[in-house]
C-alpha positions as CSV (number, residue, x, y, z in Angstrom):
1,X,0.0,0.0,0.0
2,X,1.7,3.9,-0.4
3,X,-0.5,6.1,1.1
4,X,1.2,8.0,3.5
5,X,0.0,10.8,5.9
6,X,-2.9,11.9,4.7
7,X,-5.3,14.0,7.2
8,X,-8.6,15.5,6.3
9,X,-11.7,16.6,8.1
10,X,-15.4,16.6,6.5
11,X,-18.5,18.1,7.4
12,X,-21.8,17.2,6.3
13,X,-22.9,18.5,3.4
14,X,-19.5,19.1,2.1
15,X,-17.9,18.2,-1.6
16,X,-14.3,16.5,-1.3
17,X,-12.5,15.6,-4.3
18,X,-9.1,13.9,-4.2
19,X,-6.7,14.8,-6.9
20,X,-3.0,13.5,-8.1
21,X,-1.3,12.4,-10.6
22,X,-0.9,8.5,-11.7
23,X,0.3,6.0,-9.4
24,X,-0.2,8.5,-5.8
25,X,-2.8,6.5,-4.4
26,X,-6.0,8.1,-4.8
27,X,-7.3,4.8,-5.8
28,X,-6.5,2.9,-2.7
29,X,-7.5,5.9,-0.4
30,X,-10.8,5.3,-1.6
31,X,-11.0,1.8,-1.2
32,X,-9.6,1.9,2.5
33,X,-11.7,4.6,3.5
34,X,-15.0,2.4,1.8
35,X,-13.7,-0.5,3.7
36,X,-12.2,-2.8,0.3
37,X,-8.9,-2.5,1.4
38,X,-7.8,-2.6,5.5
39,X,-4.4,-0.9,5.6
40,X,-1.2,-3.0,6.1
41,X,0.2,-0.2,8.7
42,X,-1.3,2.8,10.8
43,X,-4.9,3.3,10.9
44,X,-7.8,5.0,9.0
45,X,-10.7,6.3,10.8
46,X,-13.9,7.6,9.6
47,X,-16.8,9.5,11.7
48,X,-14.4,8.2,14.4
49,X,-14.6,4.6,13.7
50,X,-11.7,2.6,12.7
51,X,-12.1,0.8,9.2
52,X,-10.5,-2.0,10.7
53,X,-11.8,-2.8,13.6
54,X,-15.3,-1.4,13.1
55,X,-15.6,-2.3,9.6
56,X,-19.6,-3.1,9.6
57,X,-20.0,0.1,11.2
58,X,-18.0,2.0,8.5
């Protein structure tokens, strides 16, 4: 996996688009934040809940 570092905050309502060139991982951010992918390292949390260990909820 090579996402690295990446911090963002949502609110409802709100548009978020994620942009880069070929091959930086846009693709897998998206599938670990939908739950597709659990990340190898670190963790990913969304509304609070961590994809790994509260994947159902996610």
């Amino acid at each position: 996996m090579a996402v690295n570092h990446v911090t963002f905050d949502m609110r409802r309502g709100e548009i978020f688009g994620v942009l880069g060139p070929n091959g930086s991982g846009k693709s897998t951010l998206i599938r670990v934040l939908s739950t597709l992918m659990i990340p190898d390292t670190g963790y990913v949390k969304v509304f609070g809940h961590d994809v790994a260990e509260d994947e159902m909820i996610v």
